[in-house]
N, C-alpha and C positions, 0 to 999 in steps of 0.2 A: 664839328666844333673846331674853331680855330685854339692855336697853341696859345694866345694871348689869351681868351675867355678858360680855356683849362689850366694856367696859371693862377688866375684868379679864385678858380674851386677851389683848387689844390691849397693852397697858401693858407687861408681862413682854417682848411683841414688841419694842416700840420700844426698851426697855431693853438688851434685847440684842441691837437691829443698833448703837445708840451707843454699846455698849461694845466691838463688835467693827469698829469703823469708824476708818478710815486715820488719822485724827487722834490717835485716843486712842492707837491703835497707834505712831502715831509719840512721841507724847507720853511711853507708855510705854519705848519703843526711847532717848530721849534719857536720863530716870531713868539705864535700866540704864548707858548710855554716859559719862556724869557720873561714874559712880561707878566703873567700870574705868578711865577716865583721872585721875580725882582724884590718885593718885600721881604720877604722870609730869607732871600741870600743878603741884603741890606745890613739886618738886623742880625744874622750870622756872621756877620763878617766884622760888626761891631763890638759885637758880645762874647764871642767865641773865638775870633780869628785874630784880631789885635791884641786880645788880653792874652792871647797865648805867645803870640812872637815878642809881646811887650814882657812878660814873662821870661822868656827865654831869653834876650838881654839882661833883664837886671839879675837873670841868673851866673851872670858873667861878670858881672860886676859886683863892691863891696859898698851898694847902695846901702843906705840906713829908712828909716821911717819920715825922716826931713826933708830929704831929696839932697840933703848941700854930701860937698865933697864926693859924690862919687865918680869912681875910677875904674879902668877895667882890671881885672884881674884873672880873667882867663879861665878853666876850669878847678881852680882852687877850691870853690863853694863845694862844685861835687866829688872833689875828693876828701876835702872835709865830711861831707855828707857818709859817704860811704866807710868812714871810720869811726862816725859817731855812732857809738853803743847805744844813745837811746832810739834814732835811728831805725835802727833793727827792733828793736822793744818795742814801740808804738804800733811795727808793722806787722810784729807778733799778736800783737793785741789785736787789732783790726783783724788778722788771719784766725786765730781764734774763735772770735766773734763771728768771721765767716761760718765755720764752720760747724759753729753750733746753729746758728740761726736757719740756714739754707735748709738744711734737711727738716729741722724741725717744721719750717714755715711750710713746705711743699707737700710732708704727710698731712699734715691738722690741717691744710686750706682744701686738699683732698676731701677728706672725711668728714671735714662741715658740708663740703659741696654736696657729698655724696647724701647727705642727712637733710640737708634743705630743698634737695630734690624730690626724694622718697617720698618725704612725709606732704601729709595731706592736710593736716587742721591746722592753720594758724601759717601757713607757710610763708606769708608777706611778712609776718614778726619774724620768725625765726631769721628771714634773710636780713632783713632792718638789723638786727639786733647783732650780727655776726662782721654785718658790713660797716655801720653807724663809726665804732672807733676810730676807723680808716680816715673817718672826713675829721677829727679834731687835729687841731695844732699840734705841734711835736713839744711845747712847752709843755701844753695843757695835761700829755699823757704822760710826759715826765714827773711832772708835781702830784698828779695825780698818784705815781705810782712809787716816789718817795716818802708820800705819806704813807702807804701801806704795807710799804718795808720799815718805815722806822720803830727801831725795836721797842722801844717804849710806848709810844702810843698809837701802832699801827696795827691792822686789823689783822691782818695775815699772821703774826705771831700770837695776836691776841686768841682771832678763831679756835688755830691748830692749835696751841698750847705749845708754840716755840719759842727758842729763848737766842734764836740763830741773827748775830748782826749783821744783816743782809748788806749795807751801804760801808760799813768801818770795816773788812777783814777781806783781804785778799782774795780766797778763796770763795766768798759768795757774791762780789761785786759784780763780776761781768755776769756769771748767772742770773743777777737780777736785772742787770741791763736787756738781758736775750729776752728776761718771761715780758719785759714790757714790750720790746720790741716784738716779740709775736703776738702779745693783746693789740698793740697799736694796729701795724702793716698786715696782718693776715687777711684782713678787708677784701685787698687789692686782690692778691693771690686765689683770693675763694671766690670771687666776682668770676675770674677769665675760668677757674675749673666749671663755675655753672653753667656760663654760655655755653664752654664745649659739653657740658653733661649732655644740654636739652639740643643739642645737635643731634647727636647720636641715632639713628634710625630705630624706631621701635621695635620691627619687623626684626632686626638681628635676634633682638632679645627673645622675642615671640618664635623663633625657629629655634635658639639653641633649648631653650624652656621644653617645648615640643621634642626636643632630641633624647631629653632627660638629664641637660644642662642643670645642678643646684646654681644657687646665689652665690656663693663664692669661684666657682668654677665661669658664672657669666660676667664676674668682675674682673676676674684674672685674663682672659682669651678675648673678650669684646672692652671693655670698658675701659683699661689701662694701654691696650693697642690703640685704640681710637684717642686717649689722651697724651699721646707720646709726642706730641706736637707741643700742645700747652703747656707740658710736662716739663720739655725743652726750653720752652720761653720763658716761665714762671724760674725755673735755675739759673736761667742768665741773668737775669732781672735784678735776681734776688741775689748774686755774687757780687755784679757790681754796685750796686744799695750798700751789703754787708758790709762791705770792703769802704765805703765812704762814709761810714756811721761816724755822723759827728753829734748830733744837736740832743736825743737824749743819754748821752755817754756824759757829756757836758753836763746837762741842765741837772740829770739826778745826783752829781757828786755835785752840785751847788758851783759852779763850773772850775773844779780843780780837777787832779789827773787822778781822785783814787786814793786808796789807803795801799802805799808805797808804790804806786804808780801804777794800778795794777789796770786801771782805766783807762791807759792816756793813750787815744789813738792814734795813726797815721795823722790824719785831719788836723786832729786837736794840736800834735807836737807841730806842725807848719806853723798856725795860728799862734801858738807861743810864740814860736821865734821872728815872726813877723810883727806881731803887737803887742809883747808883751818884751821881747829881747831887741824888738827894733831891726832887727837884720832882717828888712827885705830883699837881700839880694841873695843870702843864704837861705832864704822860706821861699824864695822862687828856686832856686836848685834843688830844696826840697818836692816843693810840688810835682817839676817835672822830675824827677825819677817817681813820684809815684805816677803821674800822667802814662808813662811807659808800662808801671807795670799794669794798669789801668786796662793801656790799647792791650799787650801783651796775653792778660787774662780773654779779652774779650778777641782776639784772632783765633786765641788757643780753642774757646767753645766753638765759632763756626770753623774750625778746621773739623775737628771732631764729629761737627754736627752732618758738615759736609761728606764726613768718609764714614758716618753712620749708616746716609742714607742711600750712597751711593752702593754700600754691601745689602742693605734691603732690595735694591735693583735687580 
């Protein structure tokens, strides 16, 4: 074979291990990826990314609700911000509200799961019946559950034989904002416990059973290890949710802030000062310091999560 005919093998060869080689491949793999995400970064970048830097301007300035006159003024808004009492008070409220809701929502979406598993008769109702809330409006389960707090002609006091002003008195407002908020959202939270419930491999159960495992000792050692994953996700979910409670904090006090403010959230205090005080340029300095504590909460849980798992290793 002359050098000029093994040229020609050769060439066509190299040509086609380079085009079939992990680079190109990858090269190629990103193209097609570009371009199925193209919409979704579009619309993120619309919705999400402008109104954020667009934010972050007029948080620098002493914009009003009209647009006219504004100027820059530098970080004045958030040192305003930062010495505003109510400020802090709304964030408390919000923080509060966390913390009642979180834990409560995580046990009882648990324990419906666990119970719409078990059982055997009727088990498409029971699920229906625990999830269905989940799918109404946040209006709908607000009014719904104003009427049943109001002290006069509401059921809840009627049933029990109470005389407790759930909506008027400081002390049982947010409590009634929390019992609706876990009749509304527990839906969601009791959906992902089921999926992981019917994961679960039978056989575990069926050997510790066999070992002389009871029912409480196969929930503590199989069932709460196997959900320490959804466990995780269902708390992060549910912090930042907590933490942005606007619409039935709102809708049930008839959208004021509360009997002596004792409702008025993070959310809700922005939204005054933007539409109701006019100061958009001071409701955007507000947003972003919560936007911070926002990302801050949510770095804090995957640090955590990450040096959880990492000590499981």
């Amino acid at each position: 074979m002359t050098t000029t005919s093994a040229e020609t093998v050769i060439r066509p060869a190299r040509a086609k291990t380079a085009a079939g080689s992990p680079a190109v491949r990858r090269g190629q793999g990103f193209q097609h990826g570009v371009w199925f995400t193209a919409p979704f970064l579009v619309l993120f970048a619309l919705f999400v990314i402008w109104p954020l830097l667009r934010g972050l301007y007029l948080s620098l300035t002493d914009a009003n609700i009209s647009g006219d006159g504004t100027s820059f003024i530098g970080l004045d808004n958030y040192t305003e911000a930062l010495d505003d009492p109510l400020v802090w008070e709304s964030l408390g409220h919000s923080a509060y509200f966390t913390l009642l809701v979180v834990p409560c929502i995580t046990v009882l979406a648990f324990l419906l799961a666990m119970l719409a598993h078990h059982i055997e008769r009727g088990k498409w109702l029971w699920r229906l019946c625990f999830f269905m809330p989940f799918l109404l409006p946040s209006t709908v389960a607000a009014n719904l559950w104003q009427w049943l707090f109001n002290p006069g002609t509401g059921m809840i006091n009627h049933v029990f034989g109470l005389e407790t002003p759930w909506l008027t008195d400081k002390s049982y407002a947010m409590p009634a904002i929390v019992i609706t908020t876990l009749w509304w959202t527990v839906g969601f939270s009791f959906l992902l416990y089921l999926a992981a419930l019917q994961g679960i491999p039978a056989h575990l159960y069926e050997a510790a059973e066999l070992d002389g495992a009871n029912a409480w000792h196969r929930v503590v050692h199989i069932t709460l290890p196997m959900l320490r994953h959804v466990t995780g996700l269902v708390v992060a979910l549910q912090i930042l949710a907590s933490l942005q409670v606007f619409d039935q904090a709102v809708v049930i006090q008839d959208f004021g802030p509360g009997p002596e403010g004792s409702t008025r959230t993070f959310v809700q205090y922005t939204l005054e000062q933007g539409f109701t005080s006019y100061r958009v340029g001071y409701a955007s300095a507000v947003s972003i310091i919560f936007f911070v504590i926002i990302a801050a909460v949510a770095l804090a849980r995957m640090w955590l999560l990450r040096n959880r798992e990492e000590g499981v290793r």
